[in-house]
Backbone as a chain_set.jsonl record, in Angstrom:
{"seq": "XXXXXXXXXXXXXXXXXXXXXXXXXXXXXXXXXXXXXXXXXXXXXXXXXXXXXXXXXXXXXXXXXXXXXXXXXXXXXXXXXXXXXXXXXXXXXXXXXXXXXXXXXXXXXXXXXXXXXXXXXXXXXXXXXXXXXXXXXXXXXXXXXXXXXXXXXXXXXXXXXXXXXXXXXXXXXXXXXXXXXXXXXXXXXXXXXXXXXXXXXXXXXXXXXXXXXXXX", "coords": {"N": [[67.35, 70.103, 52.561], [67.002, 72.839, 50.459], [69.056, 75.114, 49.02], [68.149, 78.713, 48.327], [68.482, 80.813, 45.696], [68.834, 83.497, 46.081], [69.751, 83.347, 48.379], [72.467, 81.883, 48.404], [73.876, 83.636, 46.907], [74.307, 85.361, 48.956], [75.886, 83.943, 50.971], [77.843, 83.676, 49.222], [78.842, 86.452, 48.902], [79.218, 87.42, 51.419], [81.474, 86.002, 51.627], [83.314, 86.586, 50.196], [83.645, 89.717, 50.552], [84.553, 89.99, 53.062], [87.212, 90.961, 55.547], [89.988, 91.298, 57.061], [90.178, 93.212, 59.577], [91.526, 95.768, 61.165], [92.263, 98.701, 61.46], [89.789, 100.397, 61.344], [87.704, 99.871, 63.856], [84.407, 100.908, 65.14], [83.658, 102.135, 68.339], [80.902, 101.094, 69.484], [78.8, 99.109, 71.428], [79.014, 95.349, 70.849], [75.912, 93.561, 71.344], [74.323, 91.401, 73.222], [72.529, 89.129, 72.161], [73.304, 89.221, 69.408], [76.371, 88.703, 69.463], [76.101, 86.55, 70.717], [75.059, 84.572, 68.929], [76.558, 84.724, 67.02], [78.405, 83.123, 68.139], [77.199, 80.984, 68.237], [77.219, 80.38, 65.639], [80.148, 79.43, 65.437], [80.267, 77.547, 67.094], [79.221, 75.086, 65.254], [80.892, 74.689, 63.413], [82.601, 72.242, 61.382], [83.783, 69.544, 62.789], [86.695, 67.381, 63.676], [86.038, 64.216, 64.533], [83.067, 64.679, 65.749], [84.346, 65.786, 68.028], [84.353, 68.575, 69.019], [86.317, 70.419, 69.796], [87.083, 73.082, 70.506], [86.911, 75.815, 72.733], [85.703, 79.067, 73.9], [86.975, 82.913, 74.77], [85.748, 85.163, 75.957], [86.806, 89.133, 75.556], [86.18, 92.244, 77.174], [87.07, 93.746, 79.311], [89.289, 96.884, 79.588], [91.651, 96.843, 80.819], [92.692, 94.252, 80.647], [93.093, 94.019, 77.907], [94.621, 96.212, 77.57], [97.207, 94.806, 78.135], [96.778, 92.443, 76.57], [97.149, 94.128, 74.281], [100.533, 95.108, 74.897], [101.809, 92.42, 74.575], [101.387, 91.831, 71.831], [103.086, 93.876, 70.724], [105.228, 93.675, 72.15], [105.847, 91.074, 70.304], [105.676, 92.038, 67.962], [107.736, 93.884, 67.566], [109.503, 91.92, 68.118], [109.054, 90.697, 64.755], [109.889, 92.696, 63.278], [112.314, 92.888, 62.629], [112.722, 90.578, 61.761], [112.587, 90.938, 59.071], [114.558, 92.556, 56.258], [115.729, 95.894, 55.628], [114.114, 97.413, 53.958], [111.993, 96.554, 53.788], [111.392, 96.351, 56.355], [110.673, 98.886, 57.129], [108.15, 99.428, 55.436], [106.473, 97.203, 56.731], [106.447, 98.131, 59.367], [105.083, 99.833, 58.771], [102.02, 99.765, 58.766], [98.981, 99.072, 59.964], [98.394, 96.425, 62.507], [96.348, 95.141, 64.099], [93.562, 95.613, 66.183], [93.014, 95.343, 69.063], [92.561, 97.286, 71.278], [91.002, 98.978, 70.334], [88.858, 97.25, 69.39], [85.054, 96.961, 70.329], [84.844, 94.216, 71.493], [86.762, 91.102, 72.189], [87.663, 87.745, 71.047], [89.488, 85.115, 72.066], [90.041, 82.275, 70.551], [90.383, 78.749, 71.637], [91.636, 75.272, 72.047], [91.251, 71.939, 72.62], [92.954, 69.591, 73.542], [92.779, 67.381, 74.573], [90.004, 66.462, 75.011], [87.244, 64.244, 75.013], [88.909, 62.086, 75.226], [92.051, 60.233, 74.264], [91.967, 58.953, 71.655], [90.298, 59.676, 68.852], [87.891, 59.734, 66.384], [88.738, 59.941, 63.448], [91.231, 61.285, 63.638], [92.941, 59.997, 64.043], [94.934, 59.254, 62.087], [96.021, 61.613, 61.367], [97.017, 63.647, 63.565], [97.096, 66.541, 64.095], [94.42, 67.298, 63.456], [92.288, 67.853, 65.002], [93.562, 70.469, 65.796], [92.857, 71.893, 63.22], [90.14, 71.822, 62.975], [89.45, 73.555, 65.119], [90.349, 75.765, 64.262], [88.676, 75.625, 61.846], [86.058, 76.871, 63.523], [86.933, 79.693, 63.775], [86.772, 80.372, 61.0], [83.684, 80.107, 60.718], [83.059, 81.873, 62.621], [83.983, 84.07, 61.998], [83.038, 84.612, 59.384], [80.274, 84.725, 60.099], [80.57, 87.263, 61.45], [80.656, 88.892, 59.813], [78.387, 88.414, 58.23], [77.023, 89.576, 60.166], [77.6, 92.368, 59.873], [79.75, 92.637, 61.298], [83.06, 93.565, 61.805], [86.233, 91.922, 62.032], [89.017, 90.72, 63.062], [92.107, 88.908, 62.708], [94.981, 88.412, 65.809], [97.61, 87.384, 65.291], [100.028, 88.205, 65.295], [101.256, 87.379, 68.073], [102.498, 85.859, 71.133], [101.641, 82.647, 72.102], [102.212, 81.329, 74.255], [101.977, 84.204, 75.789], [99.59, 84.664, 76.07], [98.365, 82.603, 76.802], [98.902, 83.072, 79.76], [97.706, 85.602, 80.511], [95.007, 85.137, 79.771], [94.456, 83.432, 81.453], [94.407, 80.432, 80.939], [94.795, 77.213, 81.188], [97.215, 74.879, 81.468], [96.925, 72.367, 79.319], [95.346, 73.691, 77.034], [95.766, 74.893, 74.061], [95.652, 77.471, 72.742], [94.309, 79.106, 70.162], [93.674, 81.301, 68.757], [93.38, 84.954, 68.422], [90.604, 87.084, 68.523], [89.858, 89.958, 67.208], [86.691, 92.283, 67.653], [83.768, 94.2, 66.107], [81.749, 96.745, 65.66], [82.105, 98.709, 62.174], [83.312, 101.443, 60.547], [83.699, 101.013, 58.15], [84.245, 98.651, 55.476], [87.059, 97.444, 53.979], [87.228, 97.318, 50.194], [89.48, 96.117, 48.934], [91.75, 93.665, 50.632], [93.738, 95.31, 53.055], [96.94, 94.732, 52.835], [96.964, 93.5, 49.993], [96.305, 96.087, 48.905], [98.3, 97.703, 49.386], [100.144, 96.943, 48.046], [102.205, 94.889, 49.26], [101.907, 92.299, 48.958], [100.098, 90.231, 46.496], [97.136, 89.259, 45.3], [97.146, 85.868, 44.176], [96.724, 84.142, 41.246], [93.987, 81.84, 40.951], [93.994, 79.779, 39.02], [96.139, 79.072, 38.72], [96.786, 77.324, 40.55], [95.292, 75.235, 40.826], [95.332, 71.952, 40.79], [95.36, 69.078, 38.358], [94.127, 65.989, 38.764], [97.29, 65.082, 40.084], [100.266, 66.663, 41.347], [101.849, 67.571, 39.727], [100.539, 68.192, 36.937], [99.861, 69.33, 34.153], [102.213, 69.799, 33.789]], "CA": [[66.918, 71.497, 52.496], [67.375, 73.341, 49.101], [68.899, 76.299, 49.274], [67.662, 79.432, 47.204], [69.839, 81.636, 44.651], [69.321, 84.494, 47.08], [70.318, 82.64, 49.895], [73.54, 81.217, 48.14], [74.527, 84.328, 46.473], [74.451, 85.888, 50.182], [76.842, 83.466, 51.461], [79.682, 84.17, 48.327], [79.224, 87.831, 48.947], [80.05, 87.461, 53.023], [82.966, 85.559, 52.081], [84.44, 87.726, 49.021], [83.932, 90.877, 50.967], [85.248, 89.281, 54.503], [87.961, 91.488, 55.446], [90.783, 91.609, 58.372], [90.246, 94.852, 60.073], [92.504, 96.37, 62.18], [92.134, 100.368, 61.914], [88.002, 100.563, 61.146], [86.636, 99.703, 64.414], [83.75, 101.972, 66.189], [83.331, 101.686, 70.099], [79.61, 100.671, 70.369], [79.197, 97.969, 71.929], [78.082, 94.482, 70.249], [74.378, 93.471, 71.316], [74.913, 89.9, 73.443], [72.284, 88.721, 70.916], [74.539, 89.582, 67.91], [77.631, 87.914, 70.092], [75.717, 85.109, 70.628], [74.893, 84.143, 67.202], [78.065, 84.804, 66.104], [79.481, 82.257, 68.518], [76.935, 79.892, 67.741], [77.857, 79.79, 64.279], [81.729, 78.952, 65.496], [79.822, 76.143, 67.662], [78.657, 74.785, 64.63], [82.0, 73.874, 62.596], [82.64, 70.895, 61.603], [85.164, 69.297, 63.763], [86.757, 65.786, 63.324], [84.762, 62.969, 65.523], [82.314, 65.548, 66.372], [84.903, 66.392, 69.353], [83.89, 70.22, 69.187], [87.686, 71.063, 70.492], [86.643, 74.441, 71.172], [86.659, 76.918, 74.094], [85.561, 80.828, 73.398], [87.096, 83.245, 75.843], [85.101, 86.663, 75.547], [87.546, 89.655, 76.304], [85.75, 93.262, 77.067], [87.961, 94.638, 80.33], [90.085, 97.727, 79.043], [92.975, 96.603, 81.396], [93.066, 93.302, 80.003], [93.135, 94.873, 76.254], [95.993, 96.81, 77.351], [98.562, 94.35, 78.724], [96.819, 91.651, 75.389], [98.269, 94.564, 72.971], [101.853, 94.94, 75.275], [102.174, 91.638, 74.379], [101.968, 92.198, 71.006], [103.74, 95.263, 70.966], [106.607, 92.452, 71.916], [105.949, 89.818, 69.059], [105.465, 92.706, 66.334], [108.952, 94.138, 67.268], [110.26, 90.777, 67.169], [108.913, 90.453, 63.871], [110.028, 93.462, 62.425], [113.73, 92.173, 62.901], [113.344, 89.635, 60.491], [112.503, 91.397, 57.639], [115.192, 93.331, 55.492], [115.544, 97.033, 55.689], [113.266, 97.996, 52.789], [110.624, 95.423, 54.243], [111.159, 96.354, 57.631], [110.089, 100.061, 56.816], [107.144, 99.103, 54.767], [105.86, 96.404, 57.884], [106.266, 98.748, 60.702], [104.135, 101.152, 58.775], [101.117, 98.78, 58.78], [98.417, 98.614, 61.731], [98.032, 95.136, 62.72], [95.886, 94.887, 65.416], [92.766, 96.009, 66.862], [93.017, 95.203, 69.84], [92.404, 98.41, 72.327], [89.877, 99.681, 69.878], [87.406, 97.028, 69.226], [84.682, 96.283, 72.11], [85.093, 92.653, 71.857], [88.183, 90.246, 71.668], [87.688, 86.315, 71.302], [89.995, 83.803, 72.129], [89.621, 80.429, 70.213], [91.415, 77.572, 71.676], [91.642, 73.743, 71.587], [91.143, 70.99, 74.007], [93.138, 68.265, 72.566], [92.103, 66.22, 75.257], [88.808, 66.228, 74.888], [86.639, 63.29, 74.885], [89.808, 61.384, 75.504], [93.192, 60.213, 73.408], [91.439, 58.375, 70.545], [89.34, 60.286, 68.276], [87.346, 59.228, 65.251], [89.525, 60.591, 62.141], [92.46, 61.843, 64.14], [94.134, 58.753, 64.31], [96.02, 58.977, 61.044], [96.525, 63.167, 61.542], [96.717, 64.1, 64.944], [96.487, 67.894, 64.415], [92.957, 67.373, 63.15], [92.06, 68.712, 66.198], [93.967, 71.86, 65.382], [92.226, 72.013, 62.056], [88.774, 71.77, 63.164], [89.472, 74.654, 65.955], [90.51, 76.786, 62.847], [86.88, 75.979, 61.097], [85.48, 77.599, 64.006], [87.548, 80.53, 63.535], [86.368, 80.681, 59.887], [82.851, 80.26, 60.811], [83.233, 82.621, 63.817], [84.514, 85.019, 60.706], [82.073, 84.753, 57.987], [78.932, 85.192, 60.694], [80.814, 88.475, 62.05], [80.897, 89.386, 58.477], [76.736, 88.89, 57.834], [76.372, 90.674, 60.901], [78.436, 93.698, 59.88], [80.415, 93.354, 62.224], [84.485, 93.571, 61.486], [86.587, 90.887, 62.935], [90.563, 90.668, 62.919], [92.784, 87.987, 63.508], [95.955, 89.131, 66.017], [98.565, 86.337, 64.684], [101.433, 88.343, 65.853], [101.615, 87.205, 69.618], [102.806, 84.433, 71.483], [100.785, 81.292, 72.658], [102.258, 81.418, 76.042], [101.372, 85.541, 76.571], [97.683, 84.879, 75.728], [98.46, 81.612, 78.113], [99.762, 83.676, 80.719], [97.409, 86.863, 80.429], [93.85, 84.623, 80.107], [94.603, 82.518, 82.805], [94.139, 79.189, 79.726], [95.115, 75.863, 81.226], [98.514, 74.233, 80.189], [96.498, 71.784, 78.425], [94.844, 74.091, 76.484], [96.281, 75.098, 72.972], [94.947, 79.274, 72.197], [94.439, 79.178, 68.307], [93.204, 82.856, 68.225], [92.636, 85.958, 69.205], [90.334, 87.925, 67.582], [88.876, 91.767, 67.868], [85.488, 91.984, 66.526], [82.887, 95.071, 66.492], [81.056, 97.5, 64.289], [83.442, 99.443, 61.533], [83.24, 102.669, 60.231], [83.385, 101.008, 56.622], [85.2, 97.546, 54.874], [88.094, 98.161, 52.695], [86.967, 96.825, 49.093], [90.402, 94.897, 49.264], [92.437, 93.509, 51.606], [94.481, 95.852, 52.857], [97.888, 94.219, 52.301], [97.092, 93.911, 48.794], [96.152, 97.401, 48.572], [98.88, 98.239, 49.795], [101.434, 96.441, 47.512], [102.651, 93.92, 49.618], [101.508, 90.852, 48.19], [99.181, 90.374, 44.769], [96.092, 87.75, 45.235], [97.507, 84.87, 43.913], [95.718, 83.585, 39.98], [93.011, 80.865, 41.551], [94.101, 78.69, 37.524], [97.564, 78.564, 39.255], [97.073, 76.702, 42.411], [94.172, 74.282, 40.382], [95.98, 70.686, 39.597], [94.396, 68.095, 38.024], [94.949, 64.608, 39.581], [98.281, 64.687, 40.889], [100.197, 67.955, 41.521], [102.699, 67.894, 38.108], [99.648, 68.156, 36.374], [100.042, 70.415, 33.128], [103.997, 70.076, 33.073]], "C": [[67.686, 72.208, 51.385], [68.117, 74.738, 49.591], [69.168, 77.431, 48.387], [68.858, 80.079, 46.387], [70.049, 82.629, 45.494], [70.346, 84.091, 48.312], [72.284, 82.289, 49.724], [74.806, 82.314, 47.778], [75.021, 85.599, 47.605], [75.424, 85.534, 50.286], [78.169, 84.063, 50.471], [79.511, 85.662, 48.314], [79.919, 87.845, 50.073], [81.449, 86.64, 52.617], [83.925, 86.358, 51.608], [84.367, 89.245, 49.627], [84.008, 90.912, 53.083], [86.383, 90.041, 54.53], [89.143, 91.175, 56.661], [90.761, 93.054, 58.885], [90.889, 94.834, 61.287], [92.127, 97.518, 62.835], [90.846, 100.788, 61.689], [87.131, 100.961, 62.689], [85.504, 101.025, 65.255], [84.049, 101.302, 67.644], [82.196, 101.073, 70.371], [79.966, 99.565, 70.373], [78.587, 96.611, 70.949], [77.106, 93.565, 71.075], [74.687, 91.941, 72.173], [74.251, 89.149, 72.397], [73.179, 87.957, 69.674], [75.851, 88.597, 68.497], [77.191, 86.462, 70.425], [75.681, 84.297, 69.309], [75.587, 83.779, 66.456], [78.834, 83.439, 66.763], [78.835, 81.046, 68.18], [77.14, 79.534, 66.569], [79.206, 78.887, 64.642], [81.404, 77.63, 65.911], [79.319, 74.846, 66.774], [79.294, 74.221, 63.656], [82.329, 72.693, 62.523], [84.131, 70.794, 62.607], [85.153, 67.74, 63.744], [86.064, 64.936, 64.97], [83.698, 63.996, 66.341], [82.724, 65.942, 67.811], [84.592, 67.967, 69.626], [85.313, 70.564, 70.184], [87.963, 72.277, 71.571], [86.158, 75.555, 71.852], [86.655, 78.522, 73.613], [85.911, 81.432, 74.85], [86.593, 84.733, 75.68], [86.002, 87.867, 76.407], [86.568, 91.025, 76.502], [86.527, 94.155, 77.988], [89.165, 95.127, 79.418], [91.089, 97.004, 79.49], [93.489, 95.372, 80.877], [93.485, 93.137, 78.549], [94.233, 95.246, 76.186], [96.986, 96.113, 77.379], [98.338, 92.865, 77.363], [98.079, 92.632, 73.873], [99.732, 95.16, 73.543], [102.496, 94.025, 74.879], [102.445, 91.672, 72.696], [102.713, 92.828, 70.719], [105.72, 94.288, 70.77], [106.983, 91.788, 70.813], [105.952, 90.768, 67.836], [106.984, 93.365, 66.567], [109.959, 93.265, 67.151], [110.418, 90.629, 66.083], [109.424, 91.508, 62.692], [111.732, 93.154, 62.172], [114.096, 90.96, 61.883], [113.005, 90.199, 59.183], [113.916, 92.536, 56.97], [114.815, 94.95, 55.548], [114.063, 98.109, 55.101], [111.845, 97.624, 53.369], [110.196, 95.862, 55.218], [110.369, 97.553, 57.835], [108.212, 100.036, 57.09], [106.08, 98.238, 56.195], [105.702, 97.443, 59.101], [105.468, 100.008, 60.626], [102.42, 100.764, 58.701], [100.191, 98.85, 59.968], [97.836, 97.185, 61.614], [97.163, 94.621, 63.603], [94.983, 95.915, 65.549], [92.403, 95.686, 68.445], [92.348, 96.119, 71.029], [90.845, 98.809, 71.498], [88.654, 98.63, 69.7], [86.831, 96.554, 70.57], [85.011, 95.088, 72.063], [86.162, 92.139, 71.594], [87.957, 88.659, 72.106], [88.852, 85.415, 71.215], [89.543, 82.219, 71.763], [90.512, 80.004, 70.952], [91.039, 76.173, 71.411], [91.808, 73.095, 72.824], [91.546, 69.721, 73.676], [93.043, 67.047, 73.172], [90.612, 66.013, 75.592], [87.931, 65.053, 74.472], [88.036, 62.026, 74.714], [90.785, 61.362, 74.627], [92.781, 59.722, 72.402], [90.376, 58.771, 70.265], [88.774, 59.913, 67.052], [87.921, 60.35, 64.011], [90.548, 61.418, 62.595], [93.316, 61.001, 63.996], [95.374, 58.672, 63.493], [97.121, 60.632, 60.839], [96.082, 63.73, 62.997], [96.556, 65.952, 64.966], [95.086, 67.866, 64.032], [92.14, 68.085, 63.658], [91.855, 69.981, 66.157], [92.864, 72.349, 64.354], [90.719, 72.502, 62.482], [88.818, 73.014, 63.814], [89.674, 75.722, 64.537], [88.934, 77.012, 62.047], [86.297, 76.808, 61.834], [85.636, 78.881, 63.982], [86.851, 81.562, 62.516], [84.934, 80.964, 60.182], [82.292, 81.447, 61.392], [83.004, 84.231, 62.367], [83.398, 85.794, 59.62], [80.405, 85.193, 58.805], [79.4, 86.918, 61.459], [80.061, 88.897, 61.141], [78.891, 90.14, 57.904], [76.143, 89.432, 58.975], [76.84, 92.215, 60.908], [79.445, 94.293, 60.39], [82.432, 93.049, 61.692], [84.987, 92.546, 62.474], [88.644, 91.012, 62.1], [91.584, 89.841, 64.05], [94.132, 88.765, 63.953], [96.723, 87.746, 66.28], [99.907, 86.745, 65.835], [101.659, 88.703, 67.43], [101.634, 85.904, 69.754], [102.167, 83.842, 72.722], [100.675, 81.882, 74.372], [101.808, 82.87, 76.753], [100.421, 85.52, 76.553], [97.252, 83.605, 77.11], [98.23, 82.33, 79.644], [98.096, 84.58, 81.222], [95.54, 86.3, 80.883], [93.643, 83.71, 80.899], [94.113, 80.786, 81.749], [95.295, 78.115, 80.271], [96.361, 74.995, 80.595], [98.465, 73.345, 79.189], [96.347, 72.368, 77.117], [95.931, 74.817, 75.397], [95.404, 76.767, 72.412], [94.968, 79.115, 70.794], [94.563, 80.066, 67.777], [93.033, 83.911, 68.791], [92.237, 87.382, 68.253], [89.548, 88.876, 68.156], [87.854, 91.498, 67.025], [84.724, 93.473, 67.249], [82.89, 95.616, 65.301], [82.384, 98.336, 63.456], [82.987, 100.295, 61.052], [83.059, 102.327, 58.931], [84.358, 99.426, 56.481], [86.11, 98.156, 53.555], [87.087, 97.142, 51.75], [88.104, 95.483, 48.773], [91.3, 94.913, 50.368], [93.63, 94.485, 51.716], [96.069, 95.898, 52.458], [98.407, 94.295, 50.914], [97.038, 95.223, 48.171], [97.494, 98.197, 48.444], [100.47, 97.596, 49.081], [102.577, 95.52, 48.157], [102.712, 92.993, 49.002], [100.251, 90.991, 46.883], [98.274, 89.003, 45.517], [97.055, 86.414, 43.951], [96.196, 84.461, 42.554], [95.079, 82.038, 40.546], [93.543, 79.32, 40.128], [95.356, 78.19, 37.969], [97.729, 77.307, 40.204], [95.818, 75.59, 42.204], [95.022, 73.248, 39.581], [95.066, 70.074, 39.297], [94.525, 66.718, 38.184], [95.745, 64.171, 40.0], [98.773, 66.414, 40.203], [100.796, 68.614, 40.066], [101.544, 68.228, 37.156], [99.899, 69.434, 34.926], [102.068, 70.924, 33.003], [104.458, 69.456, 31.876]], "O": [[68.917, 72.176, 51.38], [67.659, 75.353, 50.554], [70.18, 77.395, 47.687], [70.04, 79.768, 46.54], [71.21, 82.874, 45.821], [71.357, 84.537, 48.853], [73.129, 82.414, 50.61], [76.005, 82.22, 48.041], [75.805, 86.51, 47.337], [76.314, 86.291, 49.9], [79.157, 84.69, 50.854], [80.26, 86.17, 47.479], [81.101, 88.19, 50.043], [82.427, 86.718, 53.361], [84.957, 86.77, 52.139], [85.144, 90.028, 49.082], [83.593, 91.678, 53.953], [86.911, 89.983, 53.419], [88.539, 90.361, 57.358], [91.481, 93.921, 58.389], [90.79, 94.034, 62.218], [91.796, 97.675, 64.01], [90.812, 101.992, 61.944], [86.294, 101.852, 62.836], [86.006, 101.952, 65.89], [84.553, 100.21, 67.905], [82.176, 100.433, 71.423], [80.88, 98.978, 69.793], [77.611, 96.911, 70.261], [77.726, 92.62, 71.564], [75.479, 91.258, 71.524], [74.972, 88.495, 71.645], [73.507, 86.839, 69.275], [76.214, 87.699, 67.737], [77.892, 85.452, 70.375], [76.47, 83.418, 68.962], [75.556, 82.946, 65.55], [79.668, 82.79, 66.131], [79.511, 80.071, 67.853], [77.265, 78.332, 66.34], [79.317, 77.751, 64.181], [81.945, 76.645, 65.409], [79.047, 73.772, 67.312], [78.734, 73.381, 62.951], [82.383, 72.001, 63.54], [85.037, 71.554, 62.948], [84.175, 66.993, 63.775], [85.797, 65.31, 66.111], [83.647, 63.962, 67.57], [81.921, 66.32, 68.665], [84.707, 68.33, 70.796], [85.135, 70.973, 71.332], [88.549, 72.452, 72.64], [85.121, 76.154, 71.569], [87.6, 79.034, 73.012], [85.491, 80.929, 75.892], [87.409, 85.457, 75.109], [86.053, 87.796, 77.635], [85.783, 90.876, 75.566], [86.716, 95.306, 77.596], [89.872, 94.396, 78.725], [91.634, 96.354, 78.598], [94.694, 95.326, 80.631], [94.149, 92.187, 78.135], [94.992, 94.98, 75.254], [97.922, 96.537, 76.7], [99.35, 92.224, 77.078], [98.987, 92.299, 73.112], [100.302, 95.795, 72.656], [103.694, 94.225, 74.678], [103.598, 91.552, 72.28], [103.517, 92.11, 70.125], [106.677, 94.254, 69.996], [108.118, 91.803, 70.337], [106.222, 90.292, 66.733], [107.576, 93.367, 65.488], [110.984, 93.415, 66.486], [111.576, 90.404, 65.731], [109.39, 91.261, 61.486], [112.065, 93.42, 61.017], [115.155, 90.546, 61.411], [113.355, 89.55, 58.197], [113.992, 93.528, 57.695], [113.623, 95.252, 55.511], [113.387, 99.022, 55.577], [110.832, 98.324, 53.366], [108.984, 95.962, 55.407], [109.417, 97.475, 58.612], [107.43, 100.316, 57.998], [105.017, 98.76, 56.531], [104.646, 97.41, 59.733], [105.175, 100.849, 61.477], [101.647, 101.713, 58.567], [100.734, 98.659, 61.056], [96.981, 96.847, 60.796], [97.328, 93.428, 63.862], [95.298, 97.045, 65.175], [91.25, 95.921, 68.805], [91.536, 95.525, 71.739], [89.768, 98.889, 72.089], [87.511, 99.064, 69.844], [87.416, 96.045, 71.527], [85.785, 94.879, 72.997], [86.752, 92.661, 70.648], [88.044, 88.314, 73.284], [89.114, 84.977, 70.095], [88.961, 81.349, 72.41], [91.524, 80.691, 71.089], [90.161, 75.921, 70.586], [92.351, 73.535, 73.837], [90.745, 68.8, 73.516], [93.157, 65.941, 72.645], [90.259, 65.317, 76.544], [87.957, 64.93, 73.248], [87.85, 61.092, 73.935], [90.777, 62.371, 73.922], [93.576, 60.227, 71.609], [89.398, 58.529, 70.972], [89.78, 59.653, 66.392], [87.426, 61.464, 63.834], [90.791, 62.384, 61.871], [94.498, 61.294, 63.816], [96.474, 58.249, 63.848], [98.271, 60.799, 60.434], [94.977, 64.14, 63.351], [95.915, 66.513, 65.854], [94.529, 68.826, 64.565], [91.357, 68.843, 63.086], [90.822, 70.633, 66.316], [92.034, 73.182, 64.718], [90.33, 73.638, 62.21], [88.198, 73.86, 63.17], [88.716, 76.338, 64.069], [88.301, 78.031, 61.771], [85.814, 77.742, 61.194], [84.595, 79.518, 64.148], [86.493, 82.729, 62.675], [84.672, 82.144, 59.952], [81.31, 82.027, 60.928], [82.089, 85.01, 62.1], [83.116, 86.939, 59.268], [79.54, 85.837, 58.212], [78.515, 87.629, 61.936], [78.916, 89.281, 61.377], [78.386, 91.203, 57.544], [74.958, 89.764, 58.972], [76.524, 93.061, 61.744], [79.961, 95.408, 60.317], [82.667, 91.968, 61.153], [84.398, 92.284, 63.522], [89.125, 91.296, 61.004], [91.814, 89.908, 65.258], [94.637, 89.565, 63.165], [96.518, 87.079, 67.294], [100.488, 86.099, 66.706], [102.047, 89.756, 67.936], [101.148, 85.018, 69.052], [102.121, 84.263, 73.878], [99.884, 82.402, 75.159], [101.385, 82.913, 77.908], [99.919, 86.503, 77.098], [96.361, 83.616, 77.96], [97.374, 81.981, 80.457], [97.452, 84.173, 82.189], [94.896, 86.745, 81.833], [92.534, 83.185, 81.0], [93.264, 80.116, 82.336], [96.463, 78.145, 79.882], [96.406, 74.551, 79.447], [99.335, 73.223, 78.327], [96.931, 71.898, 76.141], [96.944, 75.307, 75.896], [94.5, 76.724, 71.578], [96.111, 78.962, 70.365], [95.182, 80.218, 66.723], [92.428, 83.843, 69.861], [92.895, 88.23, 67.649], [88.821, 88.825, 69.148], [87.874, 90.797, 66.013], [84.905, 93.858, 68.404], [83.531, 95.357, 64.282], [83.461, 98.549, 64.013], [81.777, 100.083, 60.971], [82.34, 103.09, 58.286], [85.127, 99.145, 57.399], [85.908, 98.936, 52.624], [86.318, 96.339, 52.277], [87.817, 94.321, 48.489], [91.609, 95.934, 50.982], [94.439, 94.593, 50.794], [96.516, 96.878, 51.862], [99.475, 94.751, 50.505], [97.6, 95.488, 47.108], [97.733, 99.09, 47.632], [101.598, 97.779, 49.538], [103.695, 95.424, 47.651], [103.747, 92.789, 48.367], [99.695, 92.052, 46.6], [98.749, 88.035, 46.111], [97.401, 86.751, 42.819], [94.992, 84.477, 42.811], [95.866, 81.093, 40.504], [93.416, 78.122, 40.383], [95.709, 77.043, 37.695], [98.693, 76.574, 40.426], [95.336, 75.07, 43.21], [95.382, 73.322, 38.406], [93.947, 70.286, 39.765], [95.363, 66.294, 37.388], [95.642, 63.027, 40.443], [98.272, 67.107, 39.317], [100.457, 69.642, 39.478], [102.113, 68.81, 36.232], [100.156, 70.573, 35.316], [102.763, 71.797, 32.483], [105.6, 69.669, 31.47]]}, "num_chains": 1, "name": "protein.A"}
């Protein structure tokens, strides 16, 4: 199946204007439709030995929202502790998290026992697993994206409070937890960069050419 110039030049727009949103989101709600769609894309990642790793945990209860961003609340004042005075400022002036505000919040995780201990292309990299749960993530991401809808990963919390909080199996490995719903608007750039944190990185930099010394 060919696929057209329109069609193609769709996809590299949803990715190059893919954002992390935090402080955007509206309240309406998202459509189960629209939430469906979106998850079937994630269902749809590749994943090594076609194990499909991945469990979606759909959050919408306020009360559960509240005591997900307490937990952060924890891991982001951890985090502000390691940064340097100047840094620490600058970070704690940041909103990281959507959490309370958007209607939806997904939990990726991983099932690394799934279809048993020997997996077809794990054998030599056992996080593979991991990896693949991440594609879904991405996928999960880029179909918010062509549905309009904002999506933001909340990094800064720990495994075991999302363990704890979603009632997730000691087996089970949480990868993600992401807010998703309609936004008031997409920044143009990431806000980070906007914001003089970090610079996009030159794409000619980080391009070797058959082994990594390449051009020394």
């Amino acid at each position: 199946m060919d696929i057209t110039q329109a069609e193609r030049d769709a996809v590299y727009k949803v990715i190059l204007s893919r954002r992390d949103v935090r402080g955007e989101f509206r309240p309406d709600p998202v459509p189960d439709e629209v939430l469906m769609r979106v998850l079937a894309a994630a269902h749809h990642a590749p994943s090594v030995g076609f194990m499909q790793p991945w469990d979606f945990i759909v959050v919408k209860n306020a009360k559960t929202k509240q005591s997900i961003r307490r937990a952060f609340e924890v891991a982001h004042a951890e985090a502000a502790d390691m940064f340097d005075e100047d840094r620490r400022e600058q970070y704690q002036s940041f909103k990281l998290e959507g959490i309370v505000e958007s209607p939806v919040g997904i939990c990726v995780t991983c099932d690394r026992s799934r279809h048993g201990p020997v997996v077809i292309g794990r054998t030599a990299i056992p996080e593979m697993d991991l990896f693949s749960s991440v594609c879904a993530v991405q996928n999960l991401w880029l179909a918010a994206r062509a549905e309009n809808l904002g999506l933001g990963w909340v990094s800064i919390i720990h495994n075991e409070a999302l363990r704890d909080l979603l009632e997730i199996p000691e087996h089970i490995v949480p990868i993600a937890y992401l807010c998703m719903g309609y936004v008031s608007f997409f920044h143009e750039k990431p806000e980070l960069e906007k914001a003089g944190w970090l610079a996009r990185e030159e794409l000619k930099s980080l391009i070797h050419h058959e082994h990594w010394t390449s051009g020394d």
